[in-house]
C-alpha positions as CSV (number, residue, x, y, z in Angstrom):
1,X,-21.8,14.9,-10.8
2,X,-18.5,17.0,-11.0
3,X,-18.7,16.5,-14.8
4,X,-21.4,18.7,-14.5
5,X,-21.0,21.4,-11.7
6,X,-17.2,22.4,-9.9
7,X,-16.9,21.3,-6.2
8,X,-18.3,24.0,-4.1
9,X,-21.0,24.3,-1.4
10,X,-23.0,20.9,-1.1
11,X,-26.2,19.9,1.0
12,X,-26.9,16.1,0.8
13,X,-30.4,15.5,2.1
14,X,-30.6,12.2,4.4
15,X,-26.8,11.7,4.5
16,X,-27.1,8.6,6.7
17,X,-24.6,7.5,8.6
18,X,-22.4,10.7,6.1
19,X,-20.6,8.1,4.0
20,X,-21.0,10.7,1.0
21,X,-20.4,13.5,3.2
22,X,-16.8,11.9,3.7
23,X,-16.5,11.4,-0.2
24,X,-17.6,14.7,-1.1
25,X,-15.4,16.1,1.2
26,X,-12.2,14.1,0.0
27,X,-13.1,15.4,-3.4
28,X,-12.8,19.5,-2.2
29,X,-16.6,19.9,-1.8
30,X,-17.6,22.1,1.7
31,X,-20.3,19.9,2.6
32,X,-23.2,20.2,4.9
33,X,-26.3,17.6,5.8
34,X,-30.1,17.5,7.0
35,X,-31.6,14.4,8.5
36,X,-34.9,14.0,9.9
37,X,-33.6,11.7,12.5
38,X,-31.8,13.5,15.0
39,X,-30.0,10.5,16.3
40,X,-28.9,10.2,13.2
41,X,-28.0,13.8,12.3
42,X,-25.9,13.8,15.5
43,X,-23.7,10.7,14.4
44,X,-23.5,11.7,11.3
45,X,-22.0,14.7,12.1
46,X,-19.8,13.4,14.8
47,X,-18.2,11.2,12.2
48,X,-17.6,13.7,9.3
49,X,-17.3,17.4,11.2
50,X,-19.6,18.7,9.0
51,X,-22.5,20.3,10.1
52,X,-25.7,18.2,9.8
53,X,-28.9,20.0,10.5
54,X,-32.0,18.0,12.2
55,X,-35.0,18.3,10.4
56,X,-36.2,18.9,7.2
57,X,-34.3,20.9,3.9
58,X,-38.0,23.7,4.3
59,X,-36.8,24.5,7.5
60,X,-35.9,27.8,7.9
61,X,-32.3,27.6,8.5
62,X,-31.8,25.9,5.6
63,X,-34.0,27.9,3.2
64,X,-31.4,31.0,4.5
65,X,-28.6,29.0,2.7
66,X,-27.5,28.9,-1.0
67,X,-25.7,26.1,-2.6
68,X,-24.1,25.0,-5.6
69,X,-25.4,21.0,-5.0
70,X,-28.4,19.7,-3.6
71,X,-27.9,15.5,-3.6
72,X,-30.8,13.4,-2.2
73,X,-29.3,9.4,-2.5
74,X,-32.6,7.5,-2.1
75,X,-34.4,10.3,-0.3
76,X,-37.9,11.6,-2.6
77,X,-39.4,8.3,-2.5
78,X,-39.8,8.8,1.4
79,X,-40.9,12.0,1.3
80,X,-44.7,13.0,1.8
81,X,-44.6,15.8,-0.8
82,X,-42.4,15.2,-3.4
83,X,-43.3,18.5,-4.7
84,X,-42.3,20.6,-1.7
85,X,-39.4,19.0,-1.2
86,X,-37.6,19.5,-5.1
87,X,-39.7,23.2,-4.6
88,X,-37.6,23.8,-1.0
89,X,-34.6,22.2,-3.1
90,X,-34.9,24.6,-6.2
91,X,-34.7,28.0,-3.9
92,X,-31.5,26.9,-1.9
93,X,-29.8,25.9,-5.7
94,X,-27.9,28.6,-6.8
95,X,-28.5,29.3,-10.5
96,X,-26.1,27.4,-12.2
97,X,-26.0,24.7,-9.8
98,X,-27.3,21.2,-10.0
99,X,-29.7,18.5,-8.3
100,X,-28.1,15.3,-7.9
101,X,-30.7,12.4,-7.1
102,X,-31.3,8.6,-7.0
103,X,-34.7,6.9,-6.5
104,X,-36.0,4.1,-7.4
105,X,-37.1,3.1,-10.7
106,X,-40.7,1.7,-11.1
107,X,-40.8,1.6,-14.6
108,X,-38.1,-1.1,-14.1
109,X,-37.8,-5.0,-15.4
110,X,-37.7,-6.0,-12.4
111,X,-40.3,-4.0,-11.2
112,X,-42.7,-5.3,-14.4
113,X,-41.4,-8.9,-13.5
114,X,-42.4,-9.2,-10.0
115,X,-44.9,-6.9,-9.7
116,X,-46.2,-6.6,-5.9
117,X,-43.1,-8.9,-4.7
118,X,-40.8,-6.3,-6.2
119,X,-37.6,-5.7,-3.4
120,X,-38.6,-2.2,-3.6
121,X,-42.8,-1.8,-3.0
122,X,-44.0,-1.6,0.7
123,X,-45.1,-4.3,2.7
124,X,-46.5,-3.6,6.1
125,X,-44.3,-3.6,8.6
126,X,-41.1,-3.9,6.5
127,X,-38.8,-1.6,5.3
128,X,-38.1,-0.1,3.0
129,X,-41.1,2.3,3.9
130,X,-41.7,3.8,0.0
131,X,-44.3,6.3,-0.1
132,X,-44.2,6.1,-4.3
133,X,-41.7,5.4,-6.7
134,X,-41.4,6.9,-10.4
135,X,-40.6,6.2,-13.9
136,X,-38.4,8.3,-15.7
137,X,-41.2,10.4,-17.1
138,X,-42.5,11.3,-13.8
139,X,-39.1,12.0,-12.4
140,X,-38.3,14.5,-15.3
141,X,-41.8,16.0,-14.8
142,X,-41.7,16.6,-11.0
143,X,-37.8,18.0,-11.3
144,X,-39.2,20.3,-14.3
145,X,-42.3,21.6,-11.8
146,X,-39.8,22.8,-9.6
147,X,-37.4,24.8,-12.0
148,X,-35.5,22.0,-12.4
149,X,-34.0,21.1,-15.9
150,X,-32.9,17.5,-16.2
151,X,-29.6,17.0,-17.8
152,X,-28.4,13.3,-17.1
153,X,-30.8,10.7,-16.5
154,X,-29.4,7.1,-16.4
155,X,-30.9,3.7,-14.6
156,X,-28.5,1.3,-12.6
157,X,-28.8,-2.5,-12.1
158,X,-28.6,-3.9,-8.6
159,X,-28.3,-7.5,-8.0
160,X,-30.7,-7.6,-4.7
161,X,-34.0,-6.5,-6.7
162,X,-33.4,-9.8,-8.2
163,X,-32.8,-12.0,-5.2
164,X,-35.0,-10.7,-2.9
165,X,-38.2,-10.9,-4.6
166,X,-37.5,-14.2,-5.9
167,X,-36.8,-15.1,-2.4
168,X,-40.2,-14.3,-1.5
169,X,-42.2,-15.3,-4.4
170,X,-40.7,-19.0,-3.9
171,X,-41.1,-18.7,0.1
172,X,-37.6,-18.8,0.6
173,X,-36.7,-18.1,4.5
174,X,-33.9,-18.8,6.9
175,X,-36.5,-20.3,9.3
176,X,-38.0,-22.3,6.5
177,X,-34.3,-24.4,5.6
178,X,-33.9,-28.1,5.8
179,X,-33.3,-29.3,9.1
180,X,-30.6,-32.3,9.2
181,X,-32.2,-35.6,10.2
């Protein structure tokens, strides 16, 4: 991300528990957060002393604000409208600055391979709860509709979209172990 844009003013959007708050911060960046949990905005904040706002990045205080980095870790594939959310991104960037994101990739192996038992699709009453997930195509195309022009686009392995969906397609469970006779 710094190859790309100098540490300056950052929003992350669903910082979590502020892990990357605390690394951005370390690395010079001013850094402030929204969350749309307020519990969670209020920890989050306690633990890094940066500001964290409740709610959402179109809310009003934060369309007031201008900054040189807008990151979402994991965040547009919860979001309702993906659209208004890069839009309500896009007019806090300042020109010049840069959208950092990761999402899940649907146009994945694993995601060919396993089909509805991928790690990453919804199933009731689990987490995660993914309203849709995109290709690379579709990412590029949304971040474009919103003023957005992609730069650096890369895809990431992770070990656990392997094991958990094998897990479930061959009905591996704790509950479902060998019991010693």
């Amino acid at each position: 991300m710094e190859a790309l844009c100098s540490p300056g003013r950052l929003l992350d959007i669903g910082p979590g528990a502020g892990a990357f708050l605390l690394h951005a911060l370390a690395r010079g960046w001013e850094v402030s957060g929204v969350e749309v949990q307020p519990e969670i905005a209020a920890a989050a904040e306690r633990r890094t002393g940066a500001k964290v706002h409740a709610g959402e990045i179109g809310d009003q205080e934060i369309q007031t604000e201008r900054f040189d980095a807008v990151t979402m870790w994991d965040v547009i594939e919860h979001v309702s409208s993906v659209r208004a959310t890069l839009a309500a991104a896009a007019s806090i960037v300042r020109p010049g600055g840069l959208l950092a994101l990761s999402t899940i990739h649907a146009g994945s192996l694993n995601a060919r391979v396993f089909g509805a038992h991928w790690a990453f699709w919804n199933r009731p009453g689990h987490v995660p709860e993914h309203l849709q997930g995109f290709r690379r195509q579709t990412l590029e195309m949304a971040a474009r509709g919103a003023g957005f022009e992609p730069r650096v686009i890369r895809t990431q392995f992770i070990p656990g979209a392997v094991i958990e969906p094998l897990s479930r397609v061959m009905d591996i469970r704790p509950d479902r172990r060998p019991r010693p006779a």
